[in-house]
C-alpha positions in Angstrom: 81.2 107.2 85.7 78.1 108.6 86.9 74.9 108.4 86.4 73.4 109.5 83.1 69.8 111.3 84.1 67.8 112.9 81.0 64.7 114.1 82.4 63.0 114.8 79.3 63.7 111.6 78.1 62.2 109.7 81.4 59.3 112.2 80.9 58.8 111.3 77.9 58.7 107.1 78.8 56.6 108.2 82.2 54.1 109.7 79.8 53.9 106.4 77.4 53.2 104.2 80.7 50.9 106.5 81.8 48.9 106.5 78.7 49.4 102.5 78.0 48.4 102.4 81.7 45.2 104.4 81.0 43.9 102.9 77.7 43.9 99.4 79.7 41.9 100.8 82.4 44.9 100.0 85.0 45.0 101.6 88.2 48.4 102.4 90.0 47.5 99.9 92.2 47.0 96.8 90.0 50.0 98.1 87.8 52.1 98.3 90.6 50.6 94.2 92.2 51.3 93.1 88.5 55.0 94.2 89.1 55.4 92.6 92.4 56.2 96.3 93.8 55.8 96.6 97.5 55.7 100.6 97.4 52.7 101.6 94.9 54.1 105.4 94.8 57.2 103.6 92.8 54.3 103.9 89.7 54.0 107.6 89.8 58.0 107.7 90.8 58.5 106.6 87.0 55.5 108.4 85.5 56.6 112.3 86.5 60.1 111.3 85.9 61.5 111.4 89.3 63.6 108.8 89.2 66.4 107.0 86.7 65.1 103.3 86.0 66.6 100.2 84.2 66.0 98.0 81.3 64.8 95.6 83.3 62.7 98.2 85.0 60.8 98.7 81.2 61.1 95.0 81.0 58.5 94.4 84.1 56.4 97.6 82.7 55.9 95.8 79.6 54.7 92.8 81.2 52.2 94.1 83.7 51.0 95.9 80.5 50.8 93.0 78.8 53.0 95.0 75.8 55.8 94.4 74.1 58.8 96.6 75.4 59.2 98.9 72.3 55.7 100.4 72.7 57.0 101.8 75.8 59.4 103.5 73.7 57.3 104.4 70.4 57.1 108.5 70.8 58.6 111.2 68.8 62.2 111.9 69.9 64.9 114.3 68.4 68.4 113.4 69.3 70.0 116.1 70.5 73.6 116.0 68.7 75.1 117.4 71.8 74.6 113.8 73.5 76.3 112.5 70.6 80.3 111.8 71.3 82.8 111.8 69.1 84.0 108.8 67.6 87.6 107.5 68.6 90.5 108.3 66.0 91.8 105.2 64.4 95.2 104.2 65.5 97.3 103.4 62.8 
């Protein structure tokens, strides 16, 4: 399988670390020495939605926020039902 990239989704999270980023008065900088990143462009990497990241990627976001995960995910989204598969039929 590959890998599942929905840019206006990652936009969308890029935007909501940018702004959590901002309110605390957090440079790229310190954000990127909270999260023990050796590159500092990795920041704006996730920010303008250049590249896929993990769980665990929002995981250490929320940290060096100092918020809890979901706030990194609190913006409006509409599901596109075109993402939306199918479900299996039943065997009988």
């Amino acid at each position: 399988m590959g890998q599942f990239k929905n840019i206006e989704f990652l936009k969308l999270v890029g935007s909501r670390i940018e702004s959590i980023r901002k309110s605390k008065n957090l440079s790229h900088e310190i954000l990127a020495e909270r999260m023990h990143l050796n590159d500092v462009r990795q920041i704006g990497r996730v920010i303008n939605a250049e590249t896929n990241f993990s769980t665990s990627e929002i995981y250490r976001f929320a940290i060096a926020l100092g918020v809890h995960p979901k706030e990194l995910l609190d913006f409006d989204f509409e599901l596109n039902p075109d993402y939306i598969p199918p479900l299996p039929k039943k065997n009988k």
